[in-house]
FIRO-253954 format. One record per atom (N, C-alpha, C, CB): residue number from 0; residue in three letters; x, y, z. Coordinates in nm, 4 decimals, always signed. Glycine has a CB too. Example, Ala and Ser with C-alpha at 12.3 -4.5 7.8 and 13.67 -1.06 7.14 Angstrom:
residues 2
+-----+-----+----------+----------+----------+
:   i :  aa :        X :        Y :        Z :
+-----+-----+----------+----------+----------+
:   0 : ALA :  +1.3190 :  -0.5690 :  +0.7800 :
:   0 : ALA :  +1.2300 :  -0.4500 :  +0.7800 :
:   0 : ALA :  +1.3200 :  -0.3300 :  +0.7800 :
:   0 : ALA :  +1.1308 :  -0.4473 :  +0.9046 :
:   1 : SER :  +1.2850 :  -0.2250 :  +0.7080 :
:   1 : SER :  +1.3670 :  -0.1060 :  +0.7140 :
:   1 : SER :  +1.2900 :  +0.0030 :  +0.7870 :
:   1 : SER :  +1.4084 :  -0.0598 :  +0.5725 :
+-----+-----+----------+----------+----------+
//
This chain:
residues 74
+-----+-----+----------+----------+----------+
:   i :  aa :        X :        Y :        Z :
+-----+-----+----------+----------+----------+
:   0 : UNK : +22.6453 :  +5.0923 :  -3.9353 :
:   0 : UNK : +22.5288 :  +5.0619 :  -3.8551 :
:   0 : UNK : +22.5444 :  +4.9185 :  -3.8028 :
:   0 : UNK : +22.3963 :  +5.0795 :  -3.9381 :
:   1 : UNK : +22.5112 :  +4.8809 :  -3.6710 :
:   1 : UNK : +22.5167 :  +4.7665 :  -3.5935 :
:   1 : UNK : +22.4150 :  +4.7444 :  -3.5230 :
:   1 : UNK : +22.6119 :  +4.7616 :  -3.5189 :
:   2 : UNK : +22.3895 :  +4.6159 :  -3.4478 :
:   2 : UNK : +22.3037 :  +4.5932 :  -3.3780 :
:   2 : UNK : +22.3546 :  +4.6565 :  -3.2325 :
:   2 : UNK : +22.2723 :  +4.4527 :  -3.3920 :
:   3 : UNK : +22.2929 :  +4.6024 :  -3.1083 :
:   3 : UNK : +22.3067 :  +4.6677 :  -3.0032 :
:   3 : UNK : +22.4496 :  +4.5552 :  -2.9460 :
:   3 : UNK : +22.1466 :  +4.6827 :  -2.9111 :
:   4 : UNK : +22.4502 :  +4.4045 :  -3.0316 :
:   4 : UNK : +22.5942 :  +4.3321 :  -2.9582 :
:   4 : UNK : +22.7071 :  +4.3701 :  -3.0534 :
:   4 : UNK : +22.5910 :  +4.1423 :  -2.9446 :
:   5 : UNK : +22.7085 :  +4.4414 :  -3.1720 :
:   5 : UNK : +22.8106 :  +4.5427 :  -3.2144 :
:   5 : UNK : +22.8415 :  +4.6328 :  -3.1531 :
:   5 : UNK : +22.7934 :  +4.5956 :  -3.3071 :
:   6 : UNK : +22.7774 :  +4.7118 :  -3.1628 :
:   6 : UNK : +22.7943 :  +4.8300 :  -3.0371 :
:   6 : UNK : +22.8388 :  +4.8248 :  -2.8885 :
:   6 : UNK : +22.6738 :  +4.8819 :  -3.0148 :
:   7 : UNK : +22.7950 :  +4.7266 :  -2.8326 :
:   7 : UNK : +22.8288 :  +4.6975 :  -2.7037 :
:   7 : UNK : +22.9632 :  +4.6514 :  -2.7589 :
:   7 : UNK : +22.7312 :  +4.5942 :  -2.6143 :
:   8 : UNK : +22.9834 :  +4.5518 :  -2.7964 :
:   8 : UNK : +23.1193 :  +4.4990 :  -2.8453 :
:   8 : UNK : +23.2453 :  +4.6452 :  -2.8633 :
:   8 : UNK : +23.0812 :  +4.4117 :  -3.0178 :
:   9 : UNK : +23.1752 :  +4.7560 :  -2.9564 :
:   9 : UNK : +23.2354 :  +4.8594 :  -2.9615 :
:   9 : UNK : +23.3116 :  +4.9202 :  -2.8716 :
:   9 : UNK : +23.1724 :  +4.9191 :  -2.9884 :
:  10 : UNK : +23.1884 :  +4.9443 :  -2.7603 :
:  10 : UNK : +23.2259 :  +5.0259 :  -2.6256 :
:  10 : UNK : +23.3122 :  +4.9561 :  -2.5489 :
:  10 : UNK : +23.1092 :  +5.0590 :  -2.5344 :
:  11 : UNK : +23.3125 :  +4.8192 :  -2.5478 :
:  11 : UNK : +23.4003 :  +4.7818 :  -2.4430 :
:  11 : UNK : +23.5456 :  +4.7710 :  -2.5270 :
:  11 : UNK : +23.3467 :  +4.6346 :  -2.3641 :
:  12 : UNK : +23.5513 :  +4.7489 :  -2.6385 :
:  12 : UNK : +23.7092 :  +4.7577 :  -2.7136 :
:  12 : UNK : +23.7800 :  +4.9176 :  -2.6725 :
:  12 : UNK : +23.6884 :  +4.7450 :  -2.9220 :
:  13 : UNK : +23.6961 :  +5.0342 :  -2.6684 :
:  13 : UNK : +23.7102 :  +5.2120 :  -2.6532 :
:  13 : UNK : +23.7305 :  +5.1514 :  -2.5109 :
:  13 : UNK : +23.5545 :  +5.3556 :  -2.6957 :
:  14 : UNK : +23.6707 :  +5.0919 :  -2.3781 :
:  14 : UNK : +23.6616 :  +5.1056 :  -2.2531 :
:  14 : UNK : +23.7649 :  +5.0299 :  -2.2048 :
:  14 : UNK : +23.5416 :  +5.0765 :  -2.2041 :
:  15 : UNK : +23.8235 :  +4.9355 :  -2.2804 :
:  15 : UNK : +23.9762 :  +4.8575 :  -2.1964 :
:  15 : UNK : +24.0655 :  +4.8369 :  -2.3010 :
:  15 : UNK : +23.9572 :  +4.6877 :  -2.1145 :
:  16 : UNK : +24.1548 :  +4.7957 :  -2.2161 :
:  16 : UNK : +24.2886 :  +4.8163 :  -2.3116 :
:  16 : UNK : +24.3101 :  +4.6867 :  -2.3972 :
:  16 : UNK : +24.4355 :  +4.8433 :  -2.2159 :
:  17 : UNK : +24.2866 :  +4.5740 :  -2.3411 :
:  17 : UNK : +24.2640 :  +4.4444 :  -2.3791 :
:  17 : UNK : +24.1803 :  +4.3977 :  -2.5435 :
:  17 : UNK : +24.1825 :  +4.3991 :  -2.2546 :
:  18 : UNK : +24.2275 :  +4.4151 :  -2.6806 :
:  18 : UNK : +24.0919 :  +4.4234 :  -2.7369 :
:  18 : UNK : +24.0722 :  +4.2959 :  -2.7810 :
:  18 : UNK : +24.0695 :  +4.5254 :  -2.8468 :
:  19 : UNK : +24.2101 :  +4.1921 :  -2.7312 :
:  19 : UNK : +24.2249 :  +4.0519 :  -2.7690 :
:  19 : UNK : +24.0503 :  +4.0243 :  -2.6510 :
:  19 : UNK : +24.4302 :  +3.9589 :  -2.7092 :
:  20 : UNK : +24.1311 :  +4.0464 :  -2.5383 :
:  20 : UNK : +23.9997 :  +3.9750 :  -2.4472 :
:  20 : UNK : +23.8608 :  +4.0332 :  -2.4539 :
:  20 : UNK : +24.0283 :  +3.9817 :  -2.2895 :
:  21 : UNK : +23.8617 :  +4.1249 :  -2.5111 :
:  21 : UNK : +23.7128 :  +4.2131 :  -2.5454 :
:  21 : UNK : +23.6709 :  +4.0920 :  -2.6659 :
:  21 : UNK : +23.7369 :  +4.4249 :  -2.6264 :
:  22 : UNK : +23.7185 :  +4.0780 :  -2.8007 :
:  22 : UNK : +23.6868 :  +3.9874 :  -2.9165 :
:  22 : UNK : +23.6564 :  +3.8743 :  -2.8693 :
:  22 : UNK : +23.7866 :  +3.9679 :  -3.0127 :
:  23 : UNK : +23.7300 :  +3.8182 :  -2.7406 :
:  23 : UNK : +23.7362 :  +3.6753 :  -2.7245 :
:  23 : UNK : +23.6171 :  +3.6721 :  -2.6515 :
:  23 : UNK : +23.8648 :  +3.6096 :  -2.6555 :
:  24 : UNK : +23.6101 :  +3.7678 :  -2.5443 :
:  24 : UNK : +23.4396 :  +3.7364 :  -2.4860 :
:  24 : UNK : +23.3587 :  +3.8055 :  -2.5383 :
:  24 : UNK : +23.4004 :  +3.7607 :  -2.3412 :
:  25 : UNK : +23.3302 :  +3.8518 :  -2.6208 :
:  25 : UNK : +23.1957 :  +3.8792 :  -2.6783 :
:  25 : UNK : +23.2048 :  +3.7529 :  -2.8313 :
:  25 : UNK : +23.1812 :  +4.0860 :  -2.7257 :
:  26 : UNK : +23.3049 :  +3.6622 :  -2.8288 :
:  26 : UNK : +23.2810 :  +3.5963 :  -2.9400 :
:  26 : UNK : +23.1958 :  +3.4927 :  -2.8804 :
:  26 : UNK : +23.4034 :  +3.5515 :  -3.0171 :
:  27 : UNK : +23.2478 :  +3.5083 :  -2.7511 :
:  27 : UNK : +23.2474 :  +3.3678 :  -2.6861 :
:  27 : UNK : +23.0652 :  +3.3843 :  -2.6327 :
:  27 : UNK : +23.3956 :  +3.3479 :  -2.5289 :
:  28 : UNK : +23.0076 :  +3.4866 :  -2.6078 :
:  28 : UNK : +22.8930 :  +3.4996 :  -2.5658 :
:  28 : UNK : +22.7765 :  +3.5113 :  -2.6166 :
:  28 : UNK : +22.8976 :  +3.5632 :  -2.5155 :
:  29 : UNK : +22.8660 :  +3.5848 :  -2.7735 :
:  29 : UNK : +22.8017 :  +3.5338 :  -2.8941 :
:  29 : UNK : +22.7212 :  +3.3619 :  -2.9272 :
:  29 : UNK : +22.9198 :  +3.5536 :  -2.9850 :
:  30 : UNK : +22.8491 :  +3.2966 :  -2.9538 :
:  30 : UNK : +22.8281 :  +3.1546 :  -2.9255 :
:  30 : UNK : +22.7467 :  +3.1013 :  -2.8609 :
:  30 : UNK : +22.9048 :  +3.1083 :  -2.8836 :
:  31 : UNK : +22.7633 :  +3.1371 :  -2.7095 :
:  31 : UNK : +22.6634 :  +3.0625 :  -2.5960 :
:  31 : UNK : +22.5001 :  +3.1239 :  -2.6112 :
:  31 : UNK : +22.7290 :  +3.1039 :  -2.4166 :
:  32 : UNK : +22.5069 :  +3.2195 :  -2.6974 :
:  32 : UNK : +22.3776 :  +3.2695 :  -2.7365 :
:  32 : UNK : +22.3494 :  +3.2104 :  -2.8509 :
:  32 : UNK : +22.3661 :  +3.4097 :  -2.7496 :
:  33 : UNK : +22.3606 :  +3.1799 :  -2.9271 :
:  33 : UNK : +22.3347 :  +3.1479 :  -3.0470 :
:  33 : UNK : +22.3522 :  +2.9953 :  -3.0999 :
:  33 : UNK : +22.4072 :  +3.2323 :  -3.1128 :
:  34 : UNK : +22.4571 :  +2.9124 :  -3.0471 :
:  34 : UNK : +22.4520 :  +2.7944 :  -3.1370 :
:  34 : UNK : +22.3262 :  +2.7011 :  -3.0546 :
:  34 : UNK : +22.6226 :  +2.7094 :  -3.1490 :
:  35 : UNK : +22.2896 :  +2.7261 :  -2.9155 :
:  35 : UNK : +22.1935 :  +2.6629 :  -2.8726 :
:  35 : UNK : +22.0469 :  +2.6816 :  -2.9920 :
:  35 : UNK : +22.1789 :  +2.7205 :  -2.7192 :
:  36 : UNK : +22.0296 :  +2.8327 :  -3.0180 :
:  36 : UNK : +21.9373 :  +2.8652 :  -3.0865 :
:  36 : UNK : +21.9479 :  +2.7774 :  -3.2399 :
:  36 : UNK : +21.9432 :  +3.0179 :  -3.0876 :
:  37 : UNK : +22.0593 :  +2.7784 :  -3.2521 :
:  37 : UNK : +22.0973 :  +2.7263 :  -3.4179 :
:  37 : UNK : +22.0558 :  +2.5727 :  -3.4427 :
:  37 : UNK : +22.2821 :  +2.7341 :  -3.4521 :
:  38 : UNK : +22.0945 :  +2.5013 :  -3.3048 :
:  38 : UNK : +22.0919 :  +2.3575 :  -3.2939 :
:  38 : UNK : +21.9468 :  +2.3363 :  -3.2819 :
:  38 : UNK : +22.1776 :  +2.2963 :  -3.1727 :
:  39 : UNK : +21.8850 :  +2.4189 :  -3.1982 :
:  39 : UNK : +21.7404 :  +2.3569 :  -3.1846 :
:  39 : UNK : +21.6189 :  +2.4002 :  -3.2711 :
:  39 : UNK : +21.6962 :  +2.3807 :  -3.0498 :
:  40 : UNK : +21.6902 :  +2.4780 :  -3.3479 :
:  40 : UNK : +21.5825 :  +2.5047 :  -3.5074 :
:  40 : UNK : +21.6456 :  +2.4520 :  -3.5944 :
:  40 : UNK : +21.5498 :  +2.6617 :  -3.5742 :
:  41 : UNK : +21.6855 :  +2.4287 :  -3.5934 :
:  41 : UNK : +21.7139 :  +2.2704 :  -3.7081 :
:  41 : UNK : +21.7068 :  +2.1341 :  -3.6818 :
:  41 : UNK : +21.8493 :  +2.2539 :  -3.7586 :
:  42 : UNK : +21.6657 :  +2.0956 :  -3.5485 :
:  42 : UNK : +21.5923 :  +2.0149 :  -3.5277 :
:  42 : UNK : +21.4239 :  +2.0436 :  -3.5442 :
:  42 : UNK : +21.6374 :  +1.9811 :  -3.4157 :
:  43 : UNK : +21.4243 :  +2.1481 :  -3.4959 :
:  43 : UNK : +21.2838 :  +2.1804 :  -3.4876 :
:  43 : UNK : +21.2337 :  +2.1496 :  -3.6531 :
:  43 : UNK : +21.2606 :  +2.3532 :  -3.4280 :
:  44 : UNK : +21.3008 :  +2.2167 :  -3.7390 :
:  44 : UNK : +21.2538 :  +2.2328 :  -3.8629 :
:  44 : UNK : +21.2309 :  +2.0676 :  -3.9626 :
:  44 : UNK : +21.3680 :  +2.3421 :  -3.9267 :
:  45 : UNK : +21.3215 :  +1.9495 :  -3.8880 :
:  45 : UNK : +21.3063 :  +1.8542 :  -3.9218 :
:  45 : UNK : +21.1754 :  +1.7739 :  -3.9013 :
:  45 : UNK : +21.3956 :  +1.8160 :  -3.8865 :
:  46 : UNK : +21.1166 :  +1.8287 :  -3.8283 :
:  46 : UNK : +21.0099 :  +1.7637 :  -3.7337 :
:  46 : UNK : +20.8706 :  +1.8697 :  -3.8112 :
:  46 : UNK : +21.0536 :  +1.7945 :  -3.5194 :
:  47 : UNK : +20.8865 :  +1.9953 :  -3.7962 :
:  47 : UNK : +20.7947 :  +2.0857 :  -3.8484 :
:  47 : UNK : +20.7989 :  +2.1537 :  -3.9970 :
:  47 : UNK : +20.7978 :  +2.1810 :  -3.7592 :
:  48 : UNK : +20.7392 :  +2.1732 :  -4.0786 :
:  48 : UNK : +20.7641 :  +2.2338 :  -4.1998 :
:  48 : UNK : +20.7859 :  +2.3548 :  -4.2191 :
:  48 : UNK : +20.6878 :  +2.2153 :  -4.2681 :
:  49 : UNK : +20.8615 :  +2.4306 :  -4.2872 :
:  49 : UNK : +20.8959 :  +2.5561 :  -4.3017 :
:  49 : UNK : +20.8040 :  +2.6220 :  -4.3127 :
:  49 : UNK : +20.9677 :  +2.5817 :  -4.3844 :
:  50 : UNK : +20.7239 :  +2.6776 :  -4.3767 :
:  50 : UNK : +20.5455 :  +2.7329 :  -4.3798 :
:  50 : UNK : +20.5466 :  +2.7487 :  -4.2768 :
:  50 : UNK : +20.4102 :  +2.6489 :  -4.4205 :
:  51 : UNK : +20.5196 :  +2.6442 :  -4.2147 :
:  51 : UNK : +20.4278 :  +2.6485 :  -4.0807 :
:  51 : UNK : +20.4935 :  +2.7419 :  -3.9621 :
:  51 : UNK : +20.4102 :  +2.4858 :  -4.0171 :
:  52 : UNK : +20.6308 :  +2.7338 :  -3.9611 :
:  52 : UNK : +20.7413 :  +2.8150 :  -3.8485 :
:  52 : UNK : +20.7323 :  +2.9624 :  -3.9151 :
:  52 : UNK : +20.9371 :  +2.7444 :  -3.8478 :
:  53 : UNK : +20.7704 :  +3.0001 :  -4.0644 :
:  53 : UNK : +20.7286 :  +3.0829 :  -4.0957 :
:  53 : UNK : +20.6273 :  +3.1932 :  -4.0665 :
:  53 : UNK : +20.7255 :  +3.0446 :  -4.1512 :
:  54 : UNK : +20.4971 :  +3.0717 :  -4.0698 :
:  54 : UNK : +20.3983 :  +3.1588 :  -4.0517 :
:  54 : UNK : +20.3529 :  +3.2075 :  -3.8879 :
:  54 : UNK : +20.2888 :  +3.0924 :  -4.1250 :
:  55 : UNK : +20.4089 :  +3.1224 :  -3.8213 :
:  55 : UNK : +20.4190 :  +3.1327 :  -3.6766 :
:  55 : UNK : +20.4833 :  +3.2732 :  -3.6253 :
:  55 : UNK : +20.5053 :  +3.0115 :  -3.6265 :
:  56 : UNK : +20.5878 :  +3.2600 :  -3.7130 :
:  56 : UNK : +20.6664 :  +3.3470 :  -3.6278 :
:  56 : UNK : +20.5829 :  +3.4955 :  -3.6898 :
:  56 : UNK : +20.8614 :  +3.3292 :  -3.6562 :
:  57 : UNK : +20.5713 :  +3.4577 :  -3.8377 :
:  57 : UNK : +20.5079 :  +3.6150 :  -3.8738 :
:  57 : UNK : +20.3551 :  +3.6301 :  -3.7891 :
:  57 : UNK : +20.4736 :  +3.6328 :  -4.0745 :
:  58 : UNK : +20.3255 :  +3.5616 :  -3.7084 :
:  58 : UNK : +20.1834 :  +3.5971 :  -3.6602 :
:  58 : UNK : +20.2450 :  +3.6929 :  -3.4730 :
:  58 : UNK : +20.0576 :  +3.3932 :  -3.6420 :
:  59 : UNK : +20.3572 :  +3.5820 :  -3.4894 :
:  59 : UNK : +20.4160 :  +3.6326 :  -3.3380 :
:  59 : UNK : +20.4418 :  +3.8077 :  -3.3474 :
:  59 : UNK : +20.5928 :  +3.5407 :  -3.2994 :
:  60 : UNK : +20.4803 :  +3.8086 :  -3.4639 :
:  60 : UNK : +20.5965 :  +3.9443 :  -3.4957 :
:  60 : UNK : +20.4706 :  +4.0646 :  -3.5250 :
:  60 : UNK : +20.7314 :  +3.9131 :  -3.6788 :
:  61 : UNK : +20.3508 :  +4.0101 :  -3.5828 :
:  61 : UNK : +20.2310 :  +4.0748 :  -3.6214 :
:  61 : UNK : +20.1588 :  +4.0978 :  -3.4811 :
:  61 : UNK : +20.1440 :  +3.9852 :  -3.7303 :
:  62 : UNK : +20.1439 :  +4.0297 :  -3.3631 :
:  62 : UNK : +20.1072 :  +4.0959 :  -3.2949 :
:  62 : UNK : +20.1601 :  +4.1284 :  -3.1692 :
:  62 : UNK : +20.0222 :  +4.0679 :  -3.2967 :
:  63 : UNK : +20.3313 :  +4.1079 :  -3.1582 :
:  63 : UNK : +20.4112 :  +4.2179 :  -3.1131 :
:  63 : UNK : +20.3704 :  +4.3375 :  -3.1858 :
:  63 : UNK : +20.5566 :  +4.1926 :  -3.1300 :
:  64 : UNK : +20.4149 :  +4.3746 :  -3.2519 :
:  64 : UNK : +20.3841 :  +4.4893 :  -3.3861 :
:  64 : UNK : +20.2443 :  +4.5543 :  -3.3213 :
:  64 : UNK : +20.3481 :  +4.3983 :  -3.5790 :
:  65 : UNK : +20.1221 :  +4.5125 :  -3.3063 :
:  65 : UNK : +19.9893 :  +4.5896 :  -3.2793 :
:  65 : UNK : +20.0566 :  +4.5785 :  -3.1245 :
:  65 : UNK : +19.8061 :  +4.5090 :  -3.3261 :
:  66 : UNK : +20.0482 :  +4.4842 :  -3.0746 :
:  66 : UNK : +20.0444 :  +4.5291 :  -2.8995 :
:  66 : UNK : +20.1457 :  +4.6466 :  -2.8867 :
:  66 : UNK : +20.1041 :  +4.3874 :  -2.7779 :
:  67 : UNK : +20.2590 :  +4.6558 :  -2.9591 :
:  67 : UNK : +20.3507 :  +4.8446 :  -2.9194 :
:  67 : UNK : +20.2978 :  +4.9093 :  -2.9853 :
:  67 : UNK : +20.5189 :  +4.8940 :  -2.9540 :
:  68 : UNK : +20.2097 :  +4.9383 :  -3.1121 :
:  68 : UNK : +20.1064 :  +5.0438 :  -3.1323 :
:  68 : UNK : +20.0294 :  +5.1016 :  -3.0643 :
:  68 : UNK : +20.0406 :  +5.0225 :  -3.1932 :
:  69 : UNK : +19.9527 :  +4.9834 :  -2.9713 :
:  69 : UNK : +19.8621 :  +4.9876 :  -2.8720 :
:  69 : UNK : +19.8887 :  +5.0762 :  -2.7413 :
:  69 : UNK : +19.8443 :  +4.8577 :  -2.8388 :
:  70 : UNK : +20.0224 :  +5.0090 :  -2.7191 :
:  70 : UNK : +20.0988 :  +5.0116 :  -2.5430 :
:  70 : UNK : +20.2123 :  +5.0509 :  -2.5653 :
:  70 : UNK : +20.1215 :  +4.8654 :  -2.4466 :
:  71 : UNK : +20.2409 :  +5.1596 :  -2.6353 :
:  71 : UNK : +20.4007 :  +5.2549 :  -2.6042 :
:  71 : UNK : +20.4366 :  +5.1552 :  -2.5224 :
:  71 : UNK : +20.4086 :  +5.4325 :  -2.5180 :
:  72 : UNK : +20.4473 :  +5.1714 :  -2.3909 :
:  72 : UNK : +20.5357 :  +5.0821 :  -2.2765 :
:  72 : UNK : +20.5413 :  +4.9045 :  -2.2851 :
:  72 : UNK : +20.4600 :  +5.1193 :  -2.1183 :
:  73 : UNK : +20.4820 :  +4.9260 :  -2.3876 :
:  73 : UNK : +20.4861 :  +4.7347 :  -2.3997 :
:  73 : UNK : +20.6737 :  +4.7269 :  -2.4923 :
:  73 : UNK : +20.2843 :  +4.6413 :  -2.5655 :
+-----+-----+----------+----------+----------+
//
């Protein structure tokens, strides 16, 4: 079981012959997705207390969560 950038990663290794350059750009896009995210919550977290981001995010995730109960199409 994988997420959807495993899987994608999957299909394109099955879809070209290349699987050096398939690894290398999805590592690489990986990266450009993620260490921005990495760098700026750990600043963030220096500045804000864990609790508090915690609880943020579980309020975010709580009412994503009711609004697609609500709104199939949301």
């Amino acid at each position: 079981m994988g997420d959807k950038t495993q899987l994608l990663a999957l299909v394109l290794a099955a879809r070209y012959a290349s699987i050096a350059a398939v690894v290398a750009g999805t590592t690489l896009g990986m990266l450009l997705a993620n260490v921005p995210v990495v760098v700026l919550g750990e600043r963030l977290l220096r500045r804000v207390p864990v609790r508090a981001v915690r609880r943020t995010a579980a309020t975010i995730f709580a009412v994503l969560g009711a609004l697609a109960l609500v709104d199939p199409k949301f």
